[in-house]
N, C-alpha and C positions, 0 to 999 in steps of 0.2 A: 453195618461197618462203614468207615469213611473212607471213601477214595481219595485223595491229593492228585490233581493233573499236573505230570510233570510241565514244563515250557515248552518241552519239544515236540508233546504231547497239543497240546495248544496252539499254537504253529500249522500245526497240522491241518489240523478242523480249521482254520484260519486259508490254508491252500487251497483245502479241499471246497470251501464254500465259495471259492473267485470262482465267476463263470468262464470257462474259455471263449475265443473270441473269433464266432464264426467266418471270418477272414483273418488269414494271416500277413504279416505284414509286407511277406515276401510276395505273395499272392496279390497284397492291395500294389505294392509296386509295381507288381505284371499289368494288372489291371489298369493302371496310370498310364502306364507304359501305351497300351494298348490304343486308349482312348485318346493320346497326343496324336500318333500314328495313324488315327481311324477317317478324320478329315480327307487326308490325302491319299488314304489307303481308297476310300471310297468314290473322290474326285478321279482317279490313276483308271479305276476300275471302268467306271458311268462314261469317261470322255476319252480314255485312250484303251485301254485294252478291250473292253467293248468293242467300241467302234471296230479292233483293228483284227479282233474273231469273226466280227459280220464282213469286213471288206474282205477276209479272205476266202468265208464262205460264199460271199457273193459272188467272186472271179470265176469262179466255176460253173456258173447260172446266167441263163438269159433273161435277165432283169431292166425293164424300165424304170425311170424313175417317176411318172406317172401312174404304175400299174395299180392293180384295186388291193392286189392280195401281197400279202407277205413275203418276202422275199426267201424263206425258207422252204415255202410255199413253189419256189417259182420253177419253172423248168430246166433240169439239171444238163450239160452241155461237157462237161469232163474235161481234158485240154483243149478245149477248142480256143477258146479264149487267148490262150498264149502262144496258138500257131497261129492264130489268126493277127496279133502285137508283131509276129519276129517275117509275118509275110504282107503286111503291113505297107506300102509306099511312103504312106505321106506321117508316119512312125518314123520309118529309118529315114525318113530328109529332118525330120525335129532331132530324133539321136546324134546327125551330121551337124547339123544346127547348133546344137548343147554343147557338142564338144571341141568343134571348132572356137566359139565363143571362150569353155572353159580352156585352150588351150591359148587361147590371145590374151585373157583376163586372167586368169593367176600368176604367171609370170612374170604382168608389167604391175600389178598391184602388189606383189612382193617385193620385186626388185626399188618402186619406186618408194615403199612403203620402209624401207631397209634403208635407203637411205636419208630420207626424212627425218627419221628417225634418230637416225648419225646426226642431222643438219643440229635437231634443235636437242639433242645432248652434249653438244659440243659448246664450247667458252663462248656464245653471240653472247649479243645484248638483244633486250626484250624478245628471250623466250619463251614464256606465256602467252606474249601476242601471237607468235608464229604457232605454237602447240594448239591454242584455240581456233588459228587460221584454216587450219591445217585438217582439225578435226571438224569441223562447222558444217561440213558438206556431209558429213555423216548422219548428222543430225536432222540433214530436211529429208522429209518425204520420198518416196519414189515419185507419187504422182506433179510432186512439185519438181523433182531434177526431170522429168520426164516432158511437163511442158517447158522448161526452160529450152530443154533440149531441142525441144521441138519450133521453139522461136528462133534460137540459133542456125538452125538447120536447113529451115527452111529457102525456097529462092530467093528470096530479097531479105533473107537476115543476113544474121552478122559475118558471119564465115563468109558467105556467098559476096558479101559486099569486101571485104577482106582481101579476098582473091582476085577480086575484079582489078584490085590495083596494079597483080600480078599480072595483066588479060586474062585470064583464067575464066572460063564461061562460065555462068552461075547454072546450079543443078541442083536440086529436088533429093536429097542423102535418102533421106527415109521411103522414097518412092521406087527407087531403083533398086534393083535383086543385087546388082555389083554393090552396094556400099551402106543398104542398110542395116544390116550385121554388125559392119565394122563401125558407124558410127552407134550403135549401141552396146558396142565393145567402151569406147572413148566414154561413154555416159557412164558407165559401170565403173571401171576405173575412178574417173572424178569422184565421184559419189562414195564408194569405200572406201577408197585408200587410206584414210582416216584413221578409223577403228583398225586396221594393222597396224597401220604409224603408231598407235598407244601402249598396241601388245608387244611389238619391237621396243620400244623405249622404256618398259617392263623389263625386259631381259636384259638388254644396254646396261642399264644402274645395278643390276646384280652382279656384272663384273667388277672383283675388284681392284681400282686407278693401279695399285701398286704394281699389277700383271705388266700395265705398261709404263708405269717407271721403269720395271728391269727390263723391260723387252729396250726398253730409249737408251737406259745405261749401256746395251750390250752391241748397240749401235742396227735395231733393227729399223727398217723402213715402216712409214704409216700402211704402204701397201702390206707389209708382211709381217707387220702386226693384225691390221684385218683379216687376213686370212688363218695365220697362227694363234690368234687369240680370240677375237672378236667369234668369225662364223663359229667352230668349236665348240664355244661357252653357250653360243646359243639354239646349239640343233633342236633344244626341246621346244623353243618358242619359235624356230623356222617349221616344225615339223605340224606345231597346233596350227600355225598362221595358214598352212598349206593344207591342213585336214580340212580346216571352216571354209577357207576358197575354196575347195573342190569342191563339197557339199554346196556352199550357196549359190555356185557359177550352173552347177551340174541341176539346182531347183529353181532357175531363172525362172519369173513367170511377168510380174508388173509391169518393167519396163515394154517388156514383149509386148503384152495384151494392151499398155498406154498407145504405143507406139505406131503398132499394126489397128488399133481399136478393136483387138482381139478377133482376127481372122490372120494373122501370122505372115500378112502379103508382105511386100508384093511377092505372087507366085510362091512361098509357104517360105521367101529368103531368113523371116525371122521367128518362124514356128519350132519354137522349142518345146521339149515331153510334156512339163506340166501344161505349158497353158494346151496342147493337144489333148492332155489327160480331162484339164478343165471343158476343153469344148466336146470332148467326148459323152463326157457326164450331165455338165448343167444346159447346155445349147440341144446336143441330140440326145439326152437323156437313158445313153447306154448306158447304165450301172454297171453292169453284170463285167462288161470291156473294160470300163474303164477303173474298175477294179485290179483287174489282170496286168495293164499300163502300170499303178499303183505301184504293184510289188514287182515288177520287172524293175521298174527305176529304184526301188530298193536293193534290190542284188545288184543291178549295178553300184550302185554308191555303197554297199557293205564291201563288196569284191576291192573297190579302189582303196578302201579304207586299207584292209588287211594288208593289201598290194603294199599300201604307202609306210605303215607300221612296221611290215617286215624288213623293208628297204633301210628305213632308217636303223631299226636292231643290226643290221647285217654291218652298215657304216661303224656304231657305234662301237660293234665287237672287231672290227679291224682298225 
């Protein structure tokens, strides 16, 4: 007897014979996914989070950095480390050091950077010369602002000859405990204020002109338009501007180590944490210390962070 295969019949055996397809497509997009991701997942892993499970196991341990054996290996020491950072002398004169600096240097690199800022958003002519002027010092080197600094500074440079027209005795800035701080405050400033002059004039042009059309129409002053319009509009790029200064004032290390030739003189006037952290580790080869230094100056710069975030939340909500 003759069967007839319906079509639907047909169709079928037609389904039924396609192979499934041992990945699915949703599966291969995971997979894509994965492997764009896997690069950085891998570099994050080998050069930072790595590293930053050994530096904290390390702080615990009295580790050289010559030793033969493993540092897992090495002999375990518990808080010692970290009472040994906070009973520290010549710790707490770099802590003094770091913060008196970052308290001299954020401030005037803000303030001057805010204004500059104003300088070359406002109606001059040849504002691109002055914007590049302006920024150009950002661009050179530490080691290069560092010996300029140091030709300037010195007793028969430029400064010293400068003052001489005032009588002013000529003096050694970088030799004396009173003023070489301070003239590595003045190098610091020069050299940054730049890169904030750019991120302020970022926030600048996002205000918009019309804010002070009506403030002019309604007869307010240029004063109290900047205070009433300007600062306001910009707390979120006053607030980044002030995160990255703290941070980079608070991780001083170049100028220092150029300056001092990395012994922090005179008498430890310009020894700040890290280059201590550095000469802990790579000069006396305490690992294990300078490990513990590491994540102390961590907590400090998380603690200021949060300090600084909430500060501003609390402004913004009043």
């Amino acid at each position: 007897m003759l069967t007839v295969k319906t079509p639907t019949e047909n169709k079928d055996s037609k389904e039924k014979k396609v192979p499934k397809k041992f990945i699915t497509k949703k599966t291969r997009e995971k997979l894509d996914g994965w492997l764009f991701v896997a690069p950085f997942a891998i570099s994050a892993i080998v050069f930072f989070i790595g590293p930053l499970i050994a530096a904290f196991i390390l702080s615990f341990k009295e580790y050289g950095l010559l030793d033969q054996t493993s540092f897992l290996g090495a002999k375990s020491v518990g808080f010692d480390n970290y009472i040994r950072v906070f009973n520290d002398e010549v710790f707490g004169k770099a802590l003094t050091n770091t913060f008196t600096y970052s308290l001299c240097v954020v401030p005037l690199q803000l303030v001057i950077a805010l204004l500059l800022a104003m300088v070359v958003d406002s109606k001059i002519k040849a504002k691109a010369f002055f914007r590049a002027a302006y920024y150009i010092p950002t661009l050179t080197s530490a080691v290069a602002v560092s010996l300029i600094f140091l030709f300037i500074f010195k007793v028969d440079g430029v400064l010293n000859n400068f003052l001489n027209i005032f009588g002013i005795a000529p003096r050694n800035w970088f030799t004396e405990p009173k003023f070489a701080l301070a003239a590595i405050v003045l190098m610091a400033v020069w050299s940054s204020v730049g890169m904030y002059m750019i991120i302020f004039l970022s926030g600048l042009q996002e205000i918009p002109q019309t804010l002070y059309e009506a403030a002019e129409i309604d007869g307010a002053s240029k004063l109290q338009r900047f205070f009433k319009i300007t600062l306001p509009l910009i707390k979120p790029t006053i607030f980044f501007n002030l995160v990255v200064s703290v941070i980079g004032t608070l991780q001083m290390f170049d100028q220092a180590y150029i300056i001092s030739k990395g012994v922090g003189g005179p008498l430890n006037s310009t020894m700040t944490m890290v280059l201590y952290l550095y000469n802990k580790a790579f000069k006396e080869g305490e690992m294990g210390y300078a490990s513990a230094i590491a994540f102390v100056i961590f907590a400090i710069l998380f603690t200021l962070t949060i300090i600084q975030k909430r500060l501003f939340k609390e402004e913004e909500a009043n």
